[in-house]
DSSP file (Angstrom, degrees, kcal/mol; ACC not computed):
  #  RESIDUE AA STRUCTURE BP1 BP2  ACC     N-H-->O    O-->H-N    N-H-->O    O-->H-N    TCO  KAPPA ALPHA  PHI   PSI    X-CA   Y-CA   Z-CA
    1    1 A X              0   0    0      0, 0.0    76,-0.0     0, 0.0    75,-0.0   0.000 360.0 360.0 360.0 113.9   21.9   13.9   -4.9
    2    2 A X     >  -     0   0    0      1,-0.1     4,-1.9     4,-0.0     3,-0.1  -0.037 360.0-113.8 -44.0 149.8   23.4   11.7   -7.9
    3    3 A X  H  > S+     0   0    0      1,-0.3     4,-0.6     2,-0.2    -1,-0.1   0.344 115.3  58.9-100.3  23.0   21.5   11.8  -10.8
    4    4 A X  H  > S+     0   0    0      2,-0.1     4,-1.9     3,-0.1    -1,-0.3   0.611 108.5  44.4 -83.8 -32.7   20.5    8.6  -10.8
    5    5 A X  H  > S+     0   0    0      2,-0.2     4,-0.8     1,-0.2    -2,-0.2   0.717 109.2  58.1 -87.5 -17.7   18.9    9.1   -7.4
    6    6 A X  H  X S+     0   0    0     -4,-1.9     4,-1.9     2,-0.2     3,-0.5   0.945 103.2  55.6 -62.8 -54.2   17.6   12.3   -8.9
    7    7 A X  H  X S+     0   0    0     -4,-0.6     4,-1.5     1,-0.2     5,-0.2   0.973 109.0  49.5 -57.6 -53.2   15.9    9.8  -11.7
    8    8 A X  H  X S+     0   0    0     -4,-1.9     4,-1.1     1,-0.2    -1,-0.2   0.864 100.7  60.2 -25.1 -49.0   14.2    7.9   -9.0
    9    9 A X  H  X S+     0   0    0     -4,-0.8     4,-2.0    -3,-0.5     3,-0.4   0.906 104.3  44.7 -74.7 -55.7   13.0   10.5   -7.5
   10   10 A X  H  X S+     0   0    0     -4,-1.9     4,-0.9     1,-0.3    -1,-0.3   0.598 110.4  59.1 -67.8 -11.6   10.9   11.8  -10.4
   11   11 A X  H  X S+     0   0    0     -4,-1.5     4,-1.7     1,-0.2    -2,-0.3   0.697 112.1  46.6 -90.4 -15.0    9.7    8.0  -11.0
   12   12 A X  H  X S+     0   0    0     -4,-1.1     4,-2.4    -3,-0.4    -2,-0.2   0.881 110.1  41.9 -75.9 -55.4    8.5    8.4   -7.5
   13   13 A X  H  X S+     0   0    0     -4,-2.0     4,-5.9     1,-0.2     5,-0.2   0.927 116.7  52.4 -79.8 -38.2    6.8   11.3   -7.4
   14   14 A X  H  X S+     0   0    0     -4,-0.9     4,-2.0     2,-0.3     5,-0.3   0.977 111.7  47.8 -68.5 -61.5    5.1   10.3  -11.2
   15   15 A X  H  X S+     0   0    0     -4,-1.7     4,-2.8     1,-0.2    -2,-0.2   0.983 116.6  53.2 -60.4 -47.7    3.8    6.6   -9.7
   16   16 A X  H  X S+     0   0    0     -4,-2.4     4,-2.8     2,-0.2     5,-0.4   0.912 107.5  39.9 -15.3 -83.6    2.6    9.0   -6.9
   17   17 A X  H  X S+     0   0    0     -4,-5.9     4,-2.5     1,-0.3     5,-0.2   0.929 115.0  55.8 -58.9 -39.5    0.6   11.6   -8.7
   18   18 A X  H  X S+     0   0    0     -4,-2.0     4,-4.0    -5,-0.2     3,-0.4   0.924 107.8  51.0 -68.0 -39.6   -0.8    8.9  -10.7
   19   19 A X  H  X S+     0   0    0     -4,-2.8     4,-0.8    -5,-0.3     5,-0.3   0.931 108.6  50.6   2.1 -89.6   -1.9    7.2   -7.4
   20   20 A X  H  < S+     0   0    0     -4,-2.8    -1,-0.2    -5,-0.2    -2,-0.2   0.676 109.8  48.8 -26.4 -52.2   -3.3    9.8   -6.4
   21   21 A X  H  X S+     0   0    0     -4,-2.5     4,-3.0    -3,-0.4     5,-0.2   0.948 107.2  51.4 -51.0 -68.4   -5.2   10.2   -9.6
   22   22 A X  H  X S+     0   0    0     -4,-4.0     4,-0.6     1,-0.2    -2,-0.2   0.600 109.7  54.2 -64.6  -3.1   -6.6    6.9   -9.9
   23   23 A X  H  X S+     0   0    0     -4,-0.8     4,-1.1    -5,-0.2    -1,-0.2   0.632 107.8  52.8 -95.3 -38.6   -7.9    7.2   -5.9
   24   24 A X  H  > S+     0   0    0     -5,-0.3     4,-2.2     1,-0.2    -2,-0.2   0.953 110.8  44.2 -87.7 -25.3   -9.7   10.5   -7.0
   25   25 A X  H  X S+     0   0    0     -4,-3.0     4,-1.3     1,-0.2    -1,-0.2   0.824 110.9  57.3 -83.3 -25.0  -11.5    8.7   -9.9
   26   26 A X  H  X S+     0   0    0     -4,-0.6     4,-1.0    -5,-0.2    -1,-0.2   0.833 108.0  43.9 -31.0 -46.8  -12.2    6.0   -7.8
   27   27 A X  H  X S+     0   0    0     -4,-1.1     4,-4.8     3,-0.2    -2,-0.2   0.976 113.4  47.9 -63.0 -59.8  -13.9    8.1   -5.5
   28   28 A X  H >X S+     0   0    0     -4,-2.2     4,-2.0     2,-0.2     3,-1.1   0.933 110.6  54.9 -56.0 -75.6  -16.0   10.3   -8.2
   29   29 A X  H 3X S+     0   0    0     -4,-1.3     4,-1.2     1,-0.3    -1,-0.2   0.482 113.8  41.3 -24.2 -34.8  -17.0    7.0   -9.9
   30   30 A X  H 3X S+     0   0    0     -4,-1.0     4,-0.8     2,-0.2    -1,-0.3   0.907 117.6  42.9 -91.9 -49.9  -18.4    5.9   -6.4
   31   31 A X  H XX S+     0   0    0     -4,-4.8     3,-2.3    -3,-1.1     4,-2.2   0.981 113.9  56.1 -63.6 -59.6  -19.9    9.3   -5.4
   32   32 A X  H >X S+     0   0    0     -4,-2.0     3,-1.4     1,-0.2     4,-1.4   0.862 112.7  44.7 -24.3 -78.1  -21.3    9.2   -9.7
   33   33 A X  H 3X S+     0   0    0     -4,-1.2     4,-0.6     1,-0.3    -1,-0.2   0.627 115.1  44.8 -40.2 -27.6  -23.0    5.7   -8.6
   34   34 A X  H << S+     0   0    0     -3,-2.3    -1,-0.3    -4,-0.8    -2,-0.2   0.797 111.9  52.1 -97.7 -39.8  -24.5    7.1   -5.1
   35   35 A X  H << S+     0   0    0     -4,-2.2    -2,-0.2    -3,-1.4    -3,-0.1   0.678  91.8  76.9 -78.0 -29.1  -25.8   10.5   -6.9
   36   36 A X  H  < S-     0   0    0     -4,-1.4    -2,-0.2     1,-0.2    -1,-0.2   0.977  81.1-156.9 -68.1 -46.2  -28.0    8.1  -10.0
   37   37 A X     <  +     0   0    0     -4,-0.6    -1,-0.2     1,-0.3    -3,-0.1   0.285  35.7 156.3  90.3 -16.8  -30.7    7.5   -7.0
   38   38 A X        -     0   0    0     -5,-0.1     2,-0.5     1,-0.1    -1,-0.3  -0.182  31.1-158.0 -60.0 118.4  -31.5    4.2   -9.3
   39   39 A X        +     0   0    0     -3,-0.1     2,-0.1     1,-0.1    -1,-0.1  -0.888  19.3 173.7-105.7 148.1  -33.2    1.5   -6.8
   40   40 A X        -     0   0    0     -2,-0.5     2,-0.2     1,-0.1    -1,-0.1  -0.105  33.8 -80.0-128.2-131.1  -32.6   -1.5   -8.5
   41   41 A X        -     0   0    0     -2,-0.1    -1,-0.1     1,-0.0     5,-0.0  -0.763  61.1 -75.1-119.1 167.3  -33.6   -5.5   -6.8
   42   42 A X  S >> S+     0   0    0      1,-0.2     4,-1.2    -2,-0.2     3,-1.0   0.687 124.0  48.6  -3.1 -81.6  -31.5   -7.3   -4.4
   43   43 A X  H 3> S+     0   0    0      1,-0.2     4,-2.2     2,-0.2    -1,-0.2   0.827 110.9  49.9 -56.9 -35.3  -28.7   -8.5   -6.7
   44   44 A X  H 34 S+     0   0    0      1,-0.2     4,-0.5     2,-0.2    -1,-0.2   0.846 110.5  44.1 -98.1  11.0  -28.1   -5.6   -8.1
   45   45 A X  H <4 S+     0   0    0     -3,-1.0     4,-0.4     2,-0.2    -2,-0.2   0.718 115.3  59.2 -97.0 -16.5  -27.9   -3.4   -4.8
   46   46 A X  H >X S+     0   0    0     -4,-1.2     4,-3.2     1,-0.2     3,-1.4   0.935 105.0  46.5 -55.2 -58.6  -25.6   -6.6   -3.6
   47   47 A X  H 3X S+     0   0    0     -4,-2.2     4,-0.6     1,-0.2    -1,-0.2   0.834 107.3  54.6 -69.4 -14.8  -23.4   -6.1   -6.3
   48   48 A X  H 3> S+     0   0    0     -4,-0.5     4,-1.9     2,-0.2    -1,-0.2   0.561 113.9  46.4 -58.6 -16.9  -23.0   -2.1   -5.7
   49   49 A X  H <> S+     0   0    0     -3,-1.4     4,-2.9    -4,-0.4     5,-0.2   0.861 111.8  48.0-107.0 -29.4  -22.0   -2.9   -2.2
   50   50 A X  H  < S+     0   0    0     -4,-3.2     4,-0.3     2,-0.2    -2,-0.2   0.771 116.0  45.6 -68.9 -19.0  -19.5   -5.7   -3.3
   51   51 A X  H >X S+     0   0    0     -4,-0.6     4,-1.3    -5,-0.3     3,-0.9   0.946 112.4  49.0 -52.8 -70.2  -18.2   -3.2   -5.8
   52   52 A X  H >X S+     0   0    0     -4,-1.9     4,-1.2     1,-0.3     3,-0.7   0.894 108.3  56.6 -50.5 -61.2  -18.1   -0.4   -2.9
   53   53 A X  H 3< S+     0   0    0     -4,-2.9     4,-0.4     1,-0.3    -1,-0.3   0.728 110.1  43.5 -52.1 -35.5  -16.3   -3.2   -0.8
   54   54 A X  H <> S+     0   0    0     -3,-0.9     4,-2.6    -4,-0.3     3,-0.3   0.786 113.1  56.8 -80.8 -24.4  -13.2   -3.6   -3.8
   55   55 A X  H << S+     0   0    0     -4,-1.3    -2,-0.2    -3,-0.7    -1,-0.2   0.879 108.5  37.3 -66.5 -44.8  -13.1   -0.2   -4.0
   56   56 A X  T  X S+     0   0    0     -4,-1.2     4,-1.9     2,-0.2    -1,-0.3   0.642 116.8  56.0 -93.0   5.6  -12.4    0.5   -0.7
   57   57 A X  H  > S+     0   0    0     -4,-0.4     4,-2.5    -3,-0.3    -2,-0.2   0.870 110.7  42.6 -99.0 -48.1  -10.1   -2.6   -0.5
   58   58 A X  H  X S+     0   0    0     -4,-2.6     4,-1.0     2,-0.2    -1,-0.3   0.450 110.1  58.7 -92.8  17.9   -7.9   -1.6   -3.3
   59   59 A X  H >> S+     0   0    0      2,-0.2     4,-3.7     3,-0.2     3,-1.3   0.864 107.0  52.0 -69.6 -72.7   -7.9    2.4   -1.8
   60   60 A X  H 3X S+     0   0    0     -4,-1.9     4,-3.1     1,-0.3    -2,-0.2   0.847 113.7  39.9 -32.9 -50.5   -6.4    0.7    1.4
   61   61 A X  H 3X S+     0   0    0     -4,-2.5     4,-1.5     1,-0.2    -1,-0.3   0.880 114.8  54.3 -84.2 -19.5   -3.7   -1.0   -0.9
   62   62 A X  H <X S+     0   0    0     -3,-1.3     4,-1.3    -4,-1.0    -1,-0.2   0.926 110.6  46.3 -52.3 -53.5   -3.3    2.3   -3.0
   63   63 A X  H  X S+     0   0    0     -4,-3.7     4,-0.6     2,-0.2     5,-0.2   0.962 106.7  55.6 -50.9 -52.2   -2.7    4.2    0.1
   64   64 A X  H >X S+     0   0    0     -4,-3.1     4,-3.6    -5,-0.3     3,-1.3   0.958 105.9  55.4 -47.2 -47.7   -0.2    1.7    1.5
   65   65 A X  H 3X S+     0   0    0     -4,-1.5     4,-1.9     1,-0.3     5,-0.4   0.896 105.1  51.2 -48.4 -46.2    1.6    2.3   -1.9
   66   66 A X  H 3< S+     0   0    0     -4,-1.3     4,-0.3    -5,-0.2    -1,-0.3   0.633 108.3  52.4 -93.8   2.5    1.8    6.1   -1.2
   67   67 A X  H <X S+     0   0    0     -3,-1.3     4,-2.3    -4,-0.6    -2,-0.3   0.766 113.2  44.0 -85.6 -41.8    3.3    5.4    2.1
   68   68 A X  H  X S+     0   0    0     -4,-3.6     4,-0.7     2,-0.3    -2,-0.2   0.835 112.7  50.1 -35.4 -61.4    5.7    3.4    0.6
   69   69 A X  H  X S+     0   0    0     -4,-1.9     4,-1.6     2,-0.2    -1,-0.2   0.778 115.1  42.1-107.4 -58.3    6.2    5.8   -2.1
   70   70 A X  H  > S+     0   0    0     -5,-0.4     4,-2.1    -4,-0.3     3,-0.4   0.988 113.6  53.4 -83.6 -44.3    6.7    9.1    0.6
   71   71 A X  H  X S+     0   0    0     -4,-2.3     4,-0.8     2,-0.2    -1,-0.2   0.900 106.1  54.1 -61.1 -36.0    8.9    6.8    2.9
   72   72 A X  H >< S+     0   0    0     -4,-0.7     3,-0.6     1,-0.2     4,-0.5   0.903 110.8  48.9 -54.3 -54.6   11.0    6.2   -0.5
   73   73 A X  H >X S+     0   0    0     -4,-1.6     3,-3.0    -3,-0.4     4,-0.9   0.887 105.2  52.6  -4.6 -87.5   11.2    9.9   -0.6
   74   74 A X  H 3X S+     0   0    0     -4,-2.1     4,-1.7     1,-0.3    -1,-0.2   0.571 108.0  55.7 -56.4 -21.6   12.3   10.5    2.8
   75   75 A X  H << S+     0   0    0     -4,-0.8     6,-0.5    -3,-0.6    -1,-0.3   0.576 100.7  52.2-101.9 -14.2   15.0    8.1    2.1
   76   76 A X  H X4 S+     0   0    0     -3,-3.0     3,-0.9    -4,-0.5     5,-0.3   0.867 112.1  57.6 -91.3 -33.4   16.5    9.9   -1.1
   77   77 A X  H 3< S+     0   0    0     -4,-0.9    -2,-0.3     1,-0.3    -3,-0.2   0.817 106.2  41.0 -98.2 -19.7   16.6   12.8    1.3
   78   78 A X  T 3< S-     0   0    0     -4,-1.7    -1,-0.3     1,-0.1    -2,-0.2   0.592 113.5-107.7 -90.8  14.1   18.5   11.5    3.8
   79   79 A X  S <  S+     0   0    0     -3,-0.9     2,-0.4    -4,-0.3    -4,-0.1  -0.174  89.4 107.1 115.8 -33.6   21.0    9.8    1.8
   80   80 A X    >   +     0   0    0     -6,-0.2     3,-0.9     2,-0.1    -4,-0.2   0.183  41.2 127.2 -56.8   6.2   19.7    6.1    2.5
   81   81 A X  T 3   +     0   0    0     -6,-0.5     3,-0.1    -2,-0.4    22,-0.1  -0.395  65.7  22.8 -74.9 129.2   18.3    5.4   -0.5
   82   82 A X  T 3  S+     0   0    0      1,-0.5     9,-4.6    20,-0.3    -1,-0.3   0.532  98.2 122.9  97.7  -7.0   19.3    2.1   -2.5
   83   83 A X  B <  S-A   90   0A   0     -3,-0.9    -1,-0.5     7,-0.3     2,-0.5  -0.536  70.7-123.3 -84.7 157.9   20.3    0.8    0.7
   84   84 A X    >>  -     0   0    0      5,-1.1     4,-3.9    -2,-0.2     3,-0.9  -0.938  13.1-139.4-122.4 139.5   19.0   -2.0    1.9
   85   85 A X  T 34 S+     0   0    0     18,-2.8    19,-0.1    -2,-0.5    -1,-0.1   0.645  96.6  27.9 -63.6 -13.8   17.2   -1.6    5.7
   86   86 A X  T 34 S+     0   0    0     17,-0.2    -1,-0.3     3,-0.2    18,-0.1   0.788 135.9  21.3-112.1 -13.7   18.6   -5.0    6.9
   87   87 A X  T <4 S-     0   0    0     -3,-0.9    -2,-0.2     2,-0.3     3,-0.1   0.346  88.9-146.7-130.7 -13.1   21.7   -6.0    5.4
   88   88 A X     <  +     0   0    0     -4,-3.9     2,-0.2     1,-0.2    -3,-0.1   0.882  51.5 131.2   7.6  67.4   22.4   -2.3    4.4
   89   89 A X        -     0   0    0     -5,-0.1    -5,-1.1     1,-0.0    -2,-0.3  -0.885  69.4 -82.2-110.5 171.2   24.3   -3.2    0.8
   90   90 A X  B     -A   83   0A   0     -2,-0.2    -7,-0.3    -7,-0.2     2,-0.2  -0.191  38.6-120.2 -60.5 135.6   23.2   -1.5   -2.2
   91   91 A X        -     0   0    0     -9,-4.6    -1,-0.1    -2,-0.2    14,-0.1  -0.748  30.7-113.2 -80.8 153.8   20.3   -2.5   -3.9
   92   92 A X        -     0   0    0     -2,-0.2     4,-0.3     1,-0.1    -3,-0.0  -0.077  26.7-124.4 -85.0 177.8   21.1   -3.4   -7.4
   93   93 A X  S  > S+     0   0    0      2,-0.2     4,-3.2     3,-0.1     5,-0.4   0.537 111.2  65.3  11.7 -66.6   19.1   -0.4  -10.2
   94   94 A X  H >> S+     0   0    0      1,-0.2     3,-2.3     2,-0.2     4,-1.7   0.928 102.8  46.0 -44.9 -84.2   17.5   -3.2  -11.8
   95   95 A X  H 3> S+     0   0    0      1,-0.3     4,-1.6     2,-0.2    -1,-0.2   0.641 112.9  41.0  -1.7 -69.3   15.8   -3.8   -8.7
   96   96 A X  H 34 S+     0   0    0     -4,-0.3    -1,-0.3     1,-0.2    -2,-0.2   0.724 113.7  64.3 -87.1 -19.1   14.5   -0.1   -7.5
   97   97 A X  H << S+     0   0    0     -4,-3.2     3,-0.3    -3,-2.3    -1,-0.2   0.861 110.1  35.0 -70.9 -18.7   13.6    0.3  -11.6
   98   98 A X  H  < S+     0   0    0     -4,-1.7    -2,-0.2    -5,-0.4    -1,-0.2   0.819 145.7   9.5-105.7 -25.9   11.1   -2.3  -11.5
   99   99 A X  S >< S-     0   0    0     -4,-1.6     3,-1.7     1,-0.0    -1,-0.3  -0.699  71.9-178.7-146.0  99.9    9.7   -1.6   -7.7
  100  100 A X  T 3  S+     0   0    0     -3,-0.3    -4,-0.1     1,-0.2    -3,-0.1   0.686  78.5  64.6 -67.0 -25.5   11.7    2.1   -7.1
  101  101 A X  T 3  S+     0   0    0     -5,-0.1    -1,-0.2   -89,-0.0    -5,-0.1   0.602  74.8 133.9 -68.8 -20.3    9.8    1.9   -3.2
  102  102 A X    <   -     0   0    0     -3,-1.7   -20,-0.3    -7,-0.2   -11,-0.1  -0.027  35.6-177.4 -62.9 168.1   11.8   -1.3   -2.1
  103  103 A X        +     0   0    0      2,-0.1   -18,-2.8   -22,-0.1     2,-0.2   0.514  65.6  54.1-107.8 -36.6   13.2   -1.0    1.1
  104  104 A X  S    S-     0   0    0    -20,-0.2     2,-0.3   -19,-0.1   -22,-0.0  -0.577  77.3-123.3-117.7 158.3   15.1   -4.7    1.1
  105  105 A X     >  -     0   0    0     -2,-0.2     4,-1.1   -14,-0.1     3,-0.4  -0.555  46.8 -96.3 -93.0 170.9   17.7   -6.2   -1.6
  106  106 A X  H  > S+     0   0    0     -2,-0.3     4,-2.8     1,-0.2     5,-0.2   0.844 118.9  60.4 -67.8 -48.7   16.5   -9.3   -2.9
  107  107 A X  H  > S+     0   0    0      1,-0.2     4,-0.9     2,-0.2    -1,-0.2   0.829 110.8  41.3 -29.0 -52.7   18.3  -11.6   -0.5
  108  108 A X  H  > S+     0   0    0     -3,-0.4     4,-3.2     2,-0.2    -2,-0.2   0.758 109.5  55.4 -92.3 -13.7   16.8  -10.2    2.4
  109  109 A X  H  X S+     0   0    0     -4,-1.1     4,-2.1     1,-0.2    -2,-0.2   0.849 109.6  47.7 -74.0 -41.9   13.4   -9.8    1.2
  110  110 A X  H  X S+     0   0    0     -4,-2.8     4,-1.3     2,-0.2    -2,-0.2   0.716 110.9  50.1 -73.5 -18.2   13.3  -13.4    0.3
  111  111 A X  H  X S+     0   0    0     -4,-0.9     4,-0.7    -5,-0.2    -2,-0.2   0.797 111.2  49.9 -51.4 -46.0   14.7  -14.5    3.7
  112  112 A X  H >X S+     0   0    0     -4,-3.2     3,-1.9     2,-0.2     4,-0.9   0.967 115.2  46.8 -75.1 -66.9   12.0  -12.2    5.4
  113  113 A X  H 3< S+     0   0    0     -4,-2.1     3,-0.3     1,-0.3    -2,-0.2   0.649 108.9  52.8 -29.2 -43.2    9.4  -13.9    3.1
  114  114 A X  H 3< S+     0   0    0     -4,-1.3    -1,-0.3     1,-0.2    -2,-0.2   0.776  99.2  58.0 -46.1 -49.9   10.6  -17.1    3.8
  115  115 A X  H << S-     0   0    0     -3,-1.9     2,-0.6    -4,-0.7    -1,-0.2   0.714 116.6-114.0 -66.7 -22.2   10.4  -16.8    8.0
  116  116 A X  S  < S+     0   0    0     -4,-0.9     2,-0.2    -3,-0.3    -1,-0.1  -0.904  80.5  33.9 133.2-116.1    6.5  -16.1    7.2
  117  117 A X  S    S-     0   0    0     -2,-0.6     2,-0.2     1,-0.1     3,-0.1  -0.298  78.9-125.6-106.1 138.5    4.6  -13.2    7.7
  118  118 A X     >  -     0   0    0     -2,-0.2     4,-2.7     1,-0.1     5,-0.2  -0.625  40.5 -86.3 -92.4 177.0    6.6   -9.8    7.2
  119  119 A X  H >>>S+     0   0    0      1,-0.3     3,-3.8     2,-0.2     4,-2.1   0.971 129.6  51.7 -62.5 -64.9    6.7   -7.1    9.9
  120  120 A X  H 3>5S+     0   0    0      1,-0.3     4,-2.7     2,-0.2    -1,-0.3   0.730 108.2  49.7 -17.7 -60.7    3.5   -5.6    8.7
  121  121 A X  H 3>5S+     0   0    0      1,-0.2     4,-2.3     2,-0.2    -1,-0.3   0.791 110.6  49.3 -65.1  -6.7    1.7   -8.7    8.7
  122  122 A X  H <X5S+     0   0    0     -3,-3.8     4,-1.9    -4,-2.7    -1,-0.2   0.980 111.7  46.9 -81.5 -25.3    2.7   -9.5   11.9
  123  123 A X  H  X5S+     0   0    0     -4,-2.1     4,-3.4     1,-0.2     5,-0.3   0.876 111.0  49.8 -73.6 -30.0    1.8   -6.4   13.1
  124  124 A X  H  X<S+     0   0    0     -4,-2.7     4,-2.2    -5,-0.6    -1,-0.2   0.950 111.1  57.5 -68.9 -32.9   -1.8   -6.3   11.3
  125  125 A X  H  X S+     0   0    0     -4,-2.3     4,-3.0     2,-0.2    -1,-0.2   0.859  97.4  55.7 -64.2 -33.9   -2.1   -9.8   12.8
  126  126 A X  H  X S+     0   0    0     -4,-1.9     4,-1.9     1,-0.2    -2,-0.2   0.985 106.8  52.5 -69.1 -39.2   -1.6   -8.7   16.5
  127  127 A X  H  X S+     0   0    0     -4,-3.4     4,-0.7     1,-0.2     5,-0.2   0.894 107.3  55.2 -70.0 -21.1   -4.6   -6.2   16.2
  128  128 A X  H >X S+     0   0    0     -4,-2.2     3,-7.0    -5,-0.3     4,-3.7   0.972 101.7  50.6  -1.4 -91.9   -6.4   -8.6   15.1
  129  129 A X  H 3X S+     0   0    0     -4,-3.0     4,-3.9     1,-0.4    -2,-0.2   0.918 106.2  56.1 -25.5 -87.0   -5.8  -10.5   17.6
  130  130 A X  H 3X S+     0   0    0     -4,-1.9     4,-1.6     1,-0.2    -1,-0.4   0.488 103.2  56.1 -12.8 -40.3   -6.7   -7.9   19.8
  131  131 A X  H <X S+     0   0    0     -3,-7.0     4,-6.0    -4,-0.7     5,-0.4   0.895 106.7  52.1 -50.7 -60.8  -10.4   -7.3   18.2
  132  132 A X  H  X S+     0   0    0     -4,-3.7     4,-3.5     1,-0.3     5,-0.3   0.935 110.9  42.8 -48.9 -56.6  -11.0  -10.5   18.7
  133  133 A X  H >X S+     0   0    0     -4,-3.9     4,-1.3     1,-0.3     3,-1.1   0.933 117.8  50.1 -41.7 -62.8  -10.1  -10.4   22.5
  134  134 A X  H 3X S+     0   0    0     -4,-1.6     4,-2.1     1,-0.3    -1,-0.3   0.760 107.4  51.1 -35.7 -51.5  -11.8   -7.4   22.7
  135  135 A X  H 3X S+     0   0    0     -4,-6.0     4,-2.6     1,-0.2    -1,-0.3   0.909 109.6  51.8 -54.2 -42.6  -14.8   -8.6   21.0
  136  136 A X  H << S+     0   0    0     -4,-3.5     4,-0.4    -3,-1.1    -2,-0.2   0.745 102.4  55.3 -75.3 -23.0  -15.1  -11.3   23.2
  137  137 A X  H  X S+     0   0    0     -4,-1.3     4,-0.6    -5,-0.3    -1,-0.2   0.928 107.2  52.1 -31.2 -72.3  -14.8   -9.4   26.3
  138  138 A X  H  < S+     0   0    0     -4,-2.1    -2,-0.2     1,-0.2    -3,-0.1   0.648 105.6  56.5 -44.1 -40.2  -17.8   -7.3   25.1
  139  139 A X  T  < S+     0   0    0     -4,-2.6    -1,-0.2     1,-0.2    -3,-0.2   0.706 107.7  48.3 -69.2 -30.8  -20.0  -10.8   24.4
  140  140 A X  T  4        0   0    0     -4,-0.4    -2,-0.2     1,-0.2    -1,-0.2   0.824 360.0 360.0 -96.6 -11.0  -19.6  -12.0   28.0
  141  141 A X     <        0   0    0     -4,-0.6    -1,-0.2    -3,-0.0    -2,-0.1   0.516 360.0 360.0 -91.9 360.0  -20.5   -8.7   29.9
């Protein structure tokens, strides 16, 4: 391991733990709110549950980020790192200092952006899809 990919590595692990962090005080903060027993009116149990609802929205995108973040990982340990997954040239430094997780050089990343939805979305779109059918299945029987 180069000791550049060695510095990475530790920038990894450190946006990690802090991840990690900021998800567990999330959590306590919500459990804190659930423990006060305080019934309040309408609006203000609407806004605890629209709160609850960002909470769990940016968890989801915190997690994705720590999948990101351990695939990044996996990738200094099998040598691939700094590569890029479609074009495989290097990706530039500049680049992985400012988002150390990417996967793509810039070229291809704007290319897949450009074509539409990335694989993710597309994939988050077919289960959609799928609900829906499903749901609608469920409504006519």
């Amino acid at each position: 391991m180069t000791g550049n990919t060695k510095e990475f590595e530790e920038i990894l692990k450190e946006m990690r733990r802090e991840l990690l962090e900021e998800i567990k005080e999330k959590i306590k903060s919500e459990s804190d709110i659930k423990t006060k027993g305080d019934v309040g009116d309408i609006y203000d149990l609407a806004s605890d549950e629209r709160d609850r609802e960002l909470n769990i929205i940016i968890s989801d995108r915190d997690m994705e980020k720590i999948e990101e973040i351990d695939e990044a990982l996996e990738r200094i340990k099998d040598g691939t790192y700094g590569i890029c997954g479609d074009c495989e040239a290097k990706i530039p430094n500049e680049r992985l200092m400012i988002m150390p997780f990417a996967q793509l050089c810039v070229h291809c990343k704007s290319k897949m952006e450009k074509s539409g939805v990335g694989e993710k979305g597309f994939k988050e779109e077919r289960e959609y899809r799928k609900l829906a059918f499903t749901s609608t299945e469920e409504e006519e029987s």
